[in-house]
DSSP file (Angstrom, degrees, kcal/mol; ACC not computed):
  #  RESIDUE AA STRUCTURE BP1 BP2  ACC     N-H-->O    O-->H-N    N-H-->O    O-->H-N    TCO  KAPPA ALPHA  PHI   PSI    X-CA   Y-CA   Z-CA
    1    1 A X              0   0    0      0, 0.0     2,-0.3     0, 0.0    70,-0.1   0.000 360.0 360.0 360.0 151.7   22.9    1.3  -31.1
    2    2 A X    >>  -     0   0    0      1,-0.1     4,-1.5    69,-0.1     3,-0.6  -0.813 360.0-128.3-106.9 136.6   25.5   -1.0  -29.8
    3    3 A X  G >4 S+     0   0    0     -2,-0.3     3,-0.8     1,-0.2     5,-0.3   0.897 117.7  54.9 -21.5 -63.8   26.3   -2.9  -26.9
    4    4 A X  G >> S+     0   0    0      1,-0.2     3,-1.4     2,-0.2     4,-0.7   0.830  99.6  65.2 -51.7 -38.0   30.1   -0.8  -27.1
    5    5 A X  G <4 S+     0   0    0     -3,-0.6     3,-0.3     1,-0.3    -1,-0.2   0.950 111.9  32.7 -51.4 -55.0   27.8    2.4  -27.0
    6    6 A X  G << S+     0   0    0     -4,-1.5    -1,-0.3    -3,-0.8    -2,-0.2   0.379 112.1  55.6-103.7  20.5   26.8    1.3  -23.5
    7    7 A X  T X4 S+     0   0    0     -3,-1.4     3,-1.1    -5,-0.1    -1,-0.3   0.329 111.0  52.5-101.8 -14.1   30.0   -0.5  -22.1
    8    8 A X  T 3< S+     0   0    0     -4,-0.7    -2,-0.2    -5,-0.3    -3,-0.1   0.572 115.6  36.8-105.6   3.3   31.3    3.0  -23.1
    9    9 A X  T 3> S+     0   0    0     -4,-0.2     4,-1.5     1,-0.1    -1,-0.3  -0.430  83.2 139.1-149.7  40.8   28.2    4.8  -20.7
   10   10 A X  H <>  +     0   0    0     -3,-1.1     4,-4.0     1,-0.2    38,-0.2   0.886  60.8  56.5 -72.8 -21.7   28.6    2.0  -18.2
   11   11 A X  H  > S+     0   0    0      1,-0.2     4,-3.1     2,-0.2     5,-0.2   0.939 107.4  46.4 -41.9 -63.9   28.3    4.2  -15.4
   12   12 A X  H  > S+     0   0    0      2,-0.2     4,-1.8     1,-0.2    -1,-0.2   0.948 108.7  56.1 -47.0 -49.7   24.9    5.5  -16.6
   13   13 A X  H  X S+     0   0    0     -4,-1.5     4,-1.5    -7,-0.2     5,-0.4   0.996 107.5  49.3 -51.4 -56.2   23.5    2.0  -17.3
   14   14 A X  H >X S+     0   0    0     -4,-4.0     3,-2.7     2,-0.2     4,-1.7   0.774 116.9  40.8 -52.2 -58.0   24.3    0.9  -13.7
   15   15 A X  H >< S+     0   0    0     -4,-3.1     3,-0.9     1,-0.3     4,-0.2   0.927 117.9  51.1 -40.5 -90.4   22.4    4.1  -12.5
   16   16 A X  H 3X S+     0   0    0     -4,-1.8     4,-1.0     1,-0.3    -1,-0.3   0.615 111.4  47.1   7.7 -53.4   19.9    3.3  -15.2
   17   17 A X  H <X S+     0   0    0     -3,-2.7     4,-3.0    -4,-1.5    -1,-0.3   0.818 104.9  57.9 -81.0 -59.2   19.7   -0.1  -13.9
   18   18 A X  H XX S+     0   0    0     -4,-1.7     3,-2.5    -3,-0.9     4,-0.9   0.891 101.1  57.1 -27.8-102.8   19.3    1.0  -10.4
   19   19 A X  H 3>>S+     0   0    0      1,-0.3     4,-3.6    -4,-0.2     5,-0.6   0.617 108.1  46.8 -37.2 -48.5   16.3    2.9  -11.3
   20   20 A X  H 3X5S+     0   0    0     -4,-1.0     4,-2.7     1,-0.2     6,-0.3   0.986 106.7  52.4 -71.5 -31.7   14.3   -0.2  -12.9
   21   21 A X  H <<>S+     0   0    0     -4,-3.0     5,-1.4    -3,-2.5     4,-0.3   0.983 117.6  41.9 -59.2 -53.9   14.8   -2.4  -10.6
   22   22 A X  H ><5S+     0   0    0     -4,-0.9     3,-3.7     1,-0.2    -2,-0.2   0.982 113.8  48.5 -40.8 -67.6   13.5    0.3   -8.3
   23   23 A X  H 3<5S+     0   0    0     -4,-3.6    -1,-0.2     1,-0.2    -2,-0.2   0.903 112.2  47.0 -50.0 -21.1   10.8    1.5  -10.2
   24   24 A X  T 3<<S-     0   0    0     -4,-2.7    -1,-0.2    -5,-0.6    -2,-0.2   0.187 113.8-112.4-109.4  38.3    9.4   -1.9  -11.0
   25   25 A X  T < 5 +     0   0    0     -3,-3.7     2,-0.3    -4,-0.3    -3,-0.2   0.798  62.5 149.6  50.0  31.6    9.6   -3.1   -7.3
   26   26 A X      < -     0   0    0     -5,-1.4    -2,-0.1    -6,-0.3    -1,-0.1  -0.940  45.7-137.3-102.0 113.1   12.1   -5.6   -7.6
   27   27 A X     >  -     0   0    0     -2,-0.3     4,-0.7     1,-0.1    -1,-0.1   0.273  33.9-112.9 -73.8-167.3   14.5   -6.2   -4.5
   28   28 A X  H  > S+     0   0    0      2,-0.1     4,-2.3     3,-0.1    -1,-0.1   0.799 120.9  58.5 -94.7 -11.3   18.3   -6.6   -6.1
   29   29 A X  H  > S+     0   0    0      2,-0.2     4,-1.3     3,-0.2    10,-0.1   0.977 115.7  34.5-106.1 -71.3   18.1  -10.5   -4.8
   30   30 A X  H  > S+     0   0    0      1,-0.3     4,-2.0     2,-0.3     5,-0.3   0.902 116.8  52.0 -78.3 -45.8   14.7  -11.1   -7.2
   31   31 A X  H  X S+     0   0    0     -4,-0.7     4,-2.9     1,-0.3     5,-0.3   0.969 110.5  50.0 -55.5 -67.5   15.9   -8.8   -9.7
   32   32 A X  H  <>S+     0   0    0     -4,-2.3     5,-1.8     1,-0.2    -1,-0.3   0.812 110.2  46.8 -14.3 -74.0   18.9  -11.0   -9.5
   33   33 A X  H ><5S+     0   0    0     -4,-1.3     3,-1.0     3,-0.2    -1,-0.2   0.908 109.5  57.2 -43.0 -68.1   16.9  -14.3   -9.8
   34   34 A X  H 3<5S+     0   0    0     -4,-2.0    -2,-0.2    -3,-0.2    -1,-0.2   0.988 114.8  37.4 -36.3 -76.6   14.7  -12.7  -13.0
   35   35 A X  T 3<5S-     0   0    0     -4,-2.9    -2,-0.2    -5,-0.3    -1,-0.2   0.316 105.1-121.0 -88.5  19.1   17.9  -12.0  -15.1
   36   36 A X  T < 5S+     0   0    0     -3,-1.0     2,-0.2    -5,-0.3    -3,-0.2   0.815  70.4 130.0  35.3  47.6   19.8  -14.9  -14.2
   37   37 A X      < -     0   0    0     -5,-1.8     2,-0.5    -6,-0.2    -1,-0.1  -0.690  57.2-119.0-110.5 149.5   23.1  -12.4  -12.5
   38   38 A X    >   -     0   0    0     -2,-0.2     3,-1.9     1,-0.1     4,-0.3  -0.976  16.2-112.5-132.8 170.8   24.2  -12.9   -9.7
   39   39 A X  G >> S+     0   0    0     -2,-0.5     3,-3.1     1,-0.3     4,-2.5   0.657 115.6  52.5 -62.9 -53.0   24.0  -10.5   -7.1
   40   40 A X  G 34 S+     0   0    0      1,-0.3    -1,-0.3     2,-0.3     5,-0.2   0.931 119.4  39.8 -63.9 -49.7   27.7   -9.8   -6.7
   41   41 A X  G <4 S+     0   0    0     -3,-1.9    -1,-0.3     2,-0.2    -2,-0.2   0.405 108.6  59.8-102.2  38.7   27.7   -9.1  -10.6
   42   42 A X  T <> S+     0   0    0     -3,-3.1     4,-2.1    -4,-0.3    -2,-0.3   0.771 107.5  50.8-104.7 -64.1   24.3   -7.3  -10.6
   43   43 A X  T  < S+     0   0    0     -4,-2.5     4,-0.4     1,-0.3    -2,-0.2   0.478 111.0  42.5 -90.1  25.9   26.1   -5.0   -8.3
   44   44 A X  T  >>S+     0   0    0     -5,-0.3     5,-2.0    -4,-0.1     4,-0.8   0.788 109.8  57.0 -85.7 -41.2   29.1   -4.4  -10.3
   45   45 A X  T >45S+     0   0    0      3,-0.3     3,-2.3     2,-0.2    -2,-0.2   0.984 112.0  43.1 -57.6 -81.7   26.9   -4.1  -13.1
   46   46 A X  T 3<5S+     0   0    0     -4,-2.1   -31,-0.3     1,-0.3    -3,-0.2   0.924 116.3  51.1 -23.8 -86.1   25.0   -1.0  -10.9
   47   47 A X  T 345S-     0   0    0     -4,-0.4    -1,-0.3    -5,-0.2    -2,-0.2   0.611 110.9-126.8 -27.9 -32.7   28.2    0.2  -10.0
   48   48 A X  T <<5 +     0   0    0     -3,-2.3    -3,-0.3    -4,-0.8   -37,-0.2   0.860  65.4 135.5  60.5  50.3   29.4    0.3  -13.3
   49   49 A X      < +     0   0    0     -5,-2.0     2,-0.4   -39,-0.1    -4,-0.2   0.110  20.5 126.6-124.0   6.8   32.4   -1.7  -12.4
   50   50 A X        +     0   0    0     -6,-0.3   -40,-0.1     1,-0.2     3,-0.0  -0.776  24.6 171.0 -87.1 138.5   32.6   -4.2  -15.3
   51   51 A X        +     0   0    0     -2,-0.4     2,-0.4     1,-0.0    -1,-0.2   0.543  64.2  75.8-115.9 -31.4   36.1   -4.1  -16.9
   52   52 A X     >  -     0   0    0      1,-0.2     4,-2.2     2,-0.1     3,-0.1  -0.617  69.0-157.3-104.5 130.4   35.6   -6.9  -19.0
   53   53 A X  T  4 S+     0   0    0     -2,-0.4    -1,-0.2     1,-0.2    -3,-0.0   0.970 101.0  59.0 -61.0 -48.6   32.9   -5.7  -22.6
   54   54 A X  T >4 S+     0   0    0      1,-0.2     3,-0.7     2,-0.2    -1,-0.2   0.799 109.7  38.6 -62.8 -27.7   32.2   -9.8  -22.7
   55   55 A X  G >> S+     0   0    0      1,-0.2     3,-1.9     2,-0.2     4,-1.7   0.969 117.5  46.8 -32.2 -67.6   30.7   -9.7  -19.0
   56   56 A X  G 3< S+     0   0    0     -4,-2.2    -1,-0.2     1,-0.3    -2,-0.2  -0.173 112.6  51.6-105.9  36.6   29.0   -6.6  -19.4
   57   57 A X  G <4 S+     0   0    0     -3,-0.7    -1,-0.3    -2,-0.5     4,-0.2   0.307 112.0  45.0-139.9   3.5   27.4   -7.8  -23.2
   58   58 A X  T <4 S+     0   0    0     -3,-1.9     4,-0.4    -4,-0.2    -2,-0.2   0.581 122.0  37.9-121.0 -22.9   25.9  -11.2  -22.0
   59   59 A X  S  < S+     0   0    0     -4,-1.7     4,-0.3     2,-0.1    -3,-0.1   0.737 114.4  51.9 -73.8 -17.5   24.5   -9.7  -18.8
   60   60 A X  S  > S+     0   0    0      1,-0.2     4,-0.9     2,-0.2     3,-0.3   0.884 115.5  45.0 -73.8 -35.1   23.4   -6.3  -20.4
   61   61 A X  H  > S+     0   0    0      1,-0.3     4,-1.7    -4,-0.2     5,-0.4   0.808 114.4  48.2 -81.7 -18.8   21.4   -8.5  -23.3
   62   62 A X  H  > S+     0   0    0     -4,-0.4     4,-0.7     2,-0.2    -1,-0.3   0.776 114.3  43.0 -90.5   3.3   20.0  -10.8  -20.6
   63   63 A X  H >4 S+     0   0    0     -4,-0.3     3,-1.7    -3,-0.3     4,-0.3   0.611 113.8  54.3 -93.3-122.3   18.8   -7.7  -18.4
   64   64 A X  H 3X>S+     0   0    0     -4,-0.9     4,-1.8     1,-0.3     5,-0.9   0.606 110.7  48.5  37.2 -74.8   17.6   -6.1  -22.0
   65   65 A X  H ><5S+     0   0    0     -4,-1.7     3,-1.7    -5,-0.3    -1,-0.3   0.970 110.3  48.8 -54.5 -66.7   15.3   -9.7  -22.5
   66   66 A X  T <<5S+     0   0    0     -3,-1.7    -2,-0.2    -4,-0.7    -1,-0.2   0.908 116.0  42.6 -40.4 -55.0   13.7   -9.7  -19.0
   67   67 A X  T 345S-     0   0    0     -4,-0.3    -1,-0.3     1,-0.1    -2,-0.2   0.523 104.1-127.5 -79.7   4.0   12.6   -6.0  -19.3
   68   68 A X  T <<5 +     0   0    0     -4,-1.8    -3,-0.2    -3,-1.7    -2,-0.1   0.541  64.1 129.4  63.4  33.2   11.5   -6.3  -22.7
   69   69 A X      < -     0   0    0     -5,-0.9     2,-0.4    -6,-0.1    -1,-0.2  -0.453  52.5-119.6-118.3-173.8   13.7   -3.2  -23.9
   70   70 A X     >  -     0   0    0      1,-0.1     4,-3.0    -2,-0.1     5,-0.4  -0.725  38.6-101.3-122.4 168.8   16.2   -2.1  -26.4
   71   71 A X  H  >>S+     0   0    0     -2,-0.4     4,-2.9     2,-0.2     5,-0.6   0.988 123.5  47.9 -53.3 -43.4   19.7   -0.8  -25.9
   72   72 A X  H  >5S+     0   0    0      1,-0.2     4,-4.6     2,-0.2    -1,-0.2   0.976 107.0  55.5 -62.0 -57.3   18.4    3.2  -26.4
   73   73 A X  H  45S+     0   0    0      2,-0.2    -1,-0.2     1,-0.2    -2,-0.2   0.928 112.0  50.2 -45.8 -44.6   15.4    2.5  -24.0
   74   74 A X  H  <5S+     0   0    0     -4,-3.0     3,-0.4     2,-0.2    -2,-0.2   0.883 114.9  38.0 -27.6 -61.9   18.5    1.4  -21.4
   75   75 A X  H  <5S+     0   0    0     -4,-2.9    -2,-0.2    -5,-0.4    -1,-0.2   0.913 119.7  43.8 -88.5 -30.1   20.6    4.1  -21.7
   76   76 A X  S  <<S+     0   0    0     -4,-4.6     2,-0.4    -5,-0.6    -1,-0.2  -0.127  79.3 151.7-108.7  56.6   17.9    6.9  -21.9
   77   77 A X        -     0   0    0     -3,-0.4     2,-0.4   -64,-0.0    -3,-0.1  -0.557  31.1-158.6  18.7  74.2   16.0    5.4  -19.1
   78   78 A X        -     0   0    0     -2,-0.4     2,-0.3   -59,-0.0     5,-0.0  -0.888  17.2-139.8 -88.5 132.8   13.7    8.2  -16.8
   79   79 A X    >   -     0   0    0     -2,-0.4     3,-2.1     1,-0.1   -59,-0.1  -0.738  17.4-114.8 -81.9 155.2   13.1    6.8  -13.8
   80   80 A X  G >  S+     0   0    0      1,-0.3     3,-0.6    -2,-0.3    -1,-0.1   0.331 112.0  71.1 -80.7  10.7    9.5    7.7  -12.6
   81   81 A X  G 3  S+     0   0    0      1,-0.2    -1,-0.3     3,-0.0    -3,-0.0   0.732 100.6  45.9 -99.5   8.7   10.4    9.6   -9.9
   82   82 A X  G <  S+     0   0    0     -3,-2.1     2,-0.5     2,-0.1    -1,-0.2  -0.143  85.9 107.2-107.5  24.4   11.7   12.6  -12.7
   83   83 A X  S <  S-     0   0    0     -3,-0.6    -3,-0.0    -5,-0.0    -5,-0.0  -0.933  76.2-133.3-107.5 114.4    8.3   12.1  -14.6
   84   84 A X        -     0   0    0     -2,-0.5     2,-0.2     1,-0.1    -2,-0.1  -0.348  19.1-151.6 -61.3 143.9    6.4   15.4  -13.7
   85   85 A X        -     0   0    0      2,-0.0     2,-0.5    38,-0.0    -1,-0.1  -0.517   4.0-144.7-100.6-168.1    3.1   14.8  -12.7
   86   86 A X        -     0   0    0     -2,-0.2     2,-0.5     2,-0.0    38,-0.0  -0.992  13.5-156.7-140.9 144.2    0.3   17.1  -13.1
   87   87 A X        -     0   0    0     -2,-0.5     2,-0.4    37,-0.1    -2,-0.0  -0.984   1.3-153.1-139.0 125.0   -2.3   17.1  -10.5
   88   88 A X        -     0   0    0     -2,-0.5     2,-0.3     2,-0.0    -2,-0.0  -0.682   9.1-174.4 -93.5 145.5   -5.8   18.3  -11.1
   89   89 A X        -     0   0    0     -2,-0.4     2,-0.4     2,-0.0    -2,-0.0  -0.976   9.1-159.9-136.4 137.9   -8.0   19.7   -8.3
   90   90 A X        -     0   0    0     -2,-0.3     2,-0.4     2,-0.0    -2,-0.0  -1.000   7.5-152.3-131.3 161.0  -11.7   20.6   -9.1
   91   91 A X        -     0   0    0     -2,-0.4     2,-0.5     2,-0.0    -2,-0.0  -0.853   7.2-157.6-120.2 156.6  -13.8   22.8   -7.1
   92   92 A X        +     0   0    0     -2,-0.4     2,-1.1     2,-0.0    -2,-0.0  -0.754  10.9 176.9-122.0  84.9  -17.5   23.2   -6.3
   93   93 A X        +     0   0    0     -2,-0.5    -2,-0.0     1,-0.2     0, 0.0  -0.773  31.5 136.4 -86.2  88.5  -19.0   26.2   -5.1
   94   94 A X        +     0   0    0     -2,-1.1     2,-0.3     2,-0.0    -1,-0.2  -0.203  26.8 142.9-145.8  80.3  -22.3   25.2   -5.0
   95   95 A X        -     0   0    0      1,-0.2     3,-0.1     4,-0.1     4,-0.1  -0.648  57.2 -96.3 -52.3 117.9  -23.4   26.7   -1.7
   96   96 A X    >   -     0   0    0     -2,-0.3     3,-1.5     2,-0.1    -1,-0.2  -0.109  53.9 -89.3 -35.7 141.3  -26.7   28.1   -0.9
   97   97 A X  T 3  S+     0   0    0      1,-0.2     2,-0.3     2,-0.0     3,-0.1  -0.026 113.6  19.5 -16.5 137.1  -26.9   32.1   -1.2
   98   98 A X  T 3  S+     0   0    0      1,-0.2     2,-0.4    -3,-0.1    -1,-0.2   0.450  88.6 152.8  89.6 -31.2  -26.1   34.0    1.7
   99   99 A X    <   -     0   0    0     -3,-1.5     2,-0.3    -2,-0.3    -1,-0.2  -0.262  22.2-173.0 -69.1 119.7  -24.3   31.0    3.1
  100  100 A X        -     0   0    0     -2,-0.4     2,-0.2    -3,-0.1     6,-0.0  -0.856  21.5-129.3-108.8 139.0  -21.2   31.9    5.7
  101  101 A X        -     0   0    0     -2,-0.3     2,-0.2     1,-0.1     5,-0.0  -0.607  28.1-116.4 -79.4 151.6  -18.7   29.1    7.1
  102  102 A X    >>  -     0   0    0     -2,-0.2     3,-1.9     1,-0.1     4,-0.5  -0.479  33.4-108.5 -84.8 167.6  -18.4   29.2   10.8
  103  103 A X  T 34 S+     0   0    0      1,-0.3     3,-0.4    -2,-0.2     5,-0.1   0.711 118.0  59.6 -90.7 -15.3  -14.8   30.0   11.8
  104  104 A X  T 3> S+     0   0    0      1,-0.1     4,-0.7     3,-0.1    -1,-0.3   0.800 111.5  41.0 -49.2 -31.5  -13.8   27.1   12.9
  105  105 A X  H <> S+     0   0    0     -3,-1.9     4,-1.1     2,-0.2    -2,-0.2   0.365 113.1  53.7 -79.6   8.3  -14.6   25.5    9.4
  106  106 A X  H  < S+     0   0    0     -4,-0.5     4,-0.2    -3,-0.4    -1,-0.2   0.150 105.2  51.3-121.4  20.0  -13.2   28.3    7.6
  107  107 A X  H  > S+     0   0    0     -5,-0.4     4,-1.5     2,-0.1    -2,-0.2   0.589 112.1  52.8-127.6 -18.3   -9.7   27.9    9.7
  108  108 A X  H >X S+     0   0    0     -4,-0.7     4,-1.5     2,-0.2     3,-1.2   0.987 107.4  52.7 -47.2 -75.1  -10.0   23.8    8.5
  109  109 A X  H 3X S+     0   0    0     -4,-1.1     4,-2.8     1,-0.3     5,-0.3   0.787 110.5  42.6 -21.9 -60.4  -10.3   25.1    5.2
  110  110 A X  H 3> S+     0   0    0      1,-0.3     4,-1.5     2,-0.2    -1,-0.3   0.899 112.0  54.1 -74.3 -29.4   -7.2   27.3    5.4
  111  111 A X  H <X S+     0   0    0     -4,-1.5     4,-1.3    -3,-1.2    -1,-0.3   0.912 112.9  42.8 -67.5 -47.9   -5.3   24.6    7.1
  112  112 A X  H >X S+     0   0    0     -4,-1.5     3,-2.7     1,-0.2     4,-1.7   0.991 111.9  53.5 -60.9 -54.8   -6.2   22.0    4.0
  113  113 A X  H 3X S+     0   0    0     -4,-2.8     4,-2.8     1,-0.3     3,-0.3   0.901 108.3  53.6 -72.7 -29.3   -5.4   24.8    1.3
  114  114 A X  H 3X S+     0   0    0     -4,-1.5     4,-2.7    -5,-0.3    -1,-0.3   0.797 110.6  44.3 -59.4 -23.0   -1.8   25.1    3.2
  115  115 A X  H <X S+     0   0    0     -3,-2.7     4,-1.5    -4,-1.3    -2,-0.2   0.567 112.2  50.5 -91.9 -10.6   -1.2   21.3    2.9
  116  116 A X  H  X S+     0   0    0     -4,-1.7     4,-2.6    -3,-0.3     5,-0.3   0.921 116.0  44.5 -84.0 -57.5   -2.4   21.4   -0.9
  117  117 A X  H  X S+     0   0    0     -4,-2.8     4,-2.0    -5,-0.3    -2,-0.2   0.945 114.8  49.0 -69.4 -38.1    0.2   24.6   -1.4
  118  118 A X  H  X S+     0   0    0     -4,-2.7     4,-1.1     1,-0.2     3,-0.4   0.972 114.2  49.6 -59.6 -51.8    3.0   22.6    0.7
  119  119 A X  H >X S+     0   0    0     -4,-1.5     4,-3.3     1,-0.3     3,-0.7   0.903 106.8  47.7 -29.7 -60.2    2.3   19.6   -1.6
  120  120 A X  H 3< S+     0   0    0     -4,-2.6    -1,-0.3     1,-0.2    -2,-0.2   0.904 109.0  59.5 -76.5  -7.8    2.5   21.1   -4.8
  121  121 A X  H 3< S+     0   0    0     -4,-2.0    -1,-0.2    -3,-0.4    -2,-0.2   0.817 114.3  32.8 -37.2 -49.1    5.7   22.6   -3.5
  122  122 A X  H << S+     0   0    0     -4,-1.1     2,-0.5    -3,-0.7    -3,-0.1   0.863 130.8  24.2 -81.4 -61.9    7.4   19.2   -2.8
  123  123 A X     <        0   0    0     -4,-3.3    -1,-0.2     1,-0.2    -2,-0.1  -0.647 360.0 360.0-126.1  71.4    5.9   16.9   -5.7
  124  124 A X              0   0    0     -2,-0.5    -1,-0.2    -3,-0.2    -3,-0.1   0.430 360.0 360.0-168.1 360.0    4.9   18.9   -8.3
């Protein structure tokens, strides 16, 4: 893949771009600092706002070096917050025979199993 491939899908990079810095905790001012841009054309570069291919091929490659990726890893990019997770629960029933919750613990209980269903609702 080519540099021109992704001057031509700048829009995406900058989103793209966005997203790492986010995901790897990096303000835009350190990110900045890391990839030796500077801010103004780190956020064109976000923006997608680079006219010019030579701008947007000596910053892309030096972005590219820092994160240790390749032009395909760039452009198809997931940020982690669109990586499903899967969440595992185990349960224990091992309660004596015979054994009854009093109804105040068995109206805790429903309250927790409502905040487990709202959860996987939200983030899952």
């Amino acid at each position: 893949m080519s540099i021109e491939v992704l001057f031509e899908k700048r829009k995406l990079i900058g989103e793209n771009i966005l997203n790492i810095i986010k995901d790897n905790g990096y303000t835009k001012s350190s990110f900045s600092k890391i990839t030796d841009i500077s801010r103004p054309t780190l956020n064109e570069l976000i923006k997608g706002e680079v006219n010019s291919l030579a701008t947007f091929k000596t910053h892309i490659k030096k972005i590219l070096e820092s994160q240790n990726m390749s032009e395909e890893q760039l452009l198809n990019y997931v940020p982690k917050s669109k990586i499903k997770k899967e969440f595992i629960f185990a349960l224990s029933d091992n309660a004596p025979e015979n054994h009854t919750m009093k109804p105040n613990v068995q109206e805790m209980f429903g309250i927790l199993e409502d905040i487990i269903h709202i959860f996987e609702l939200y983030y899952c």
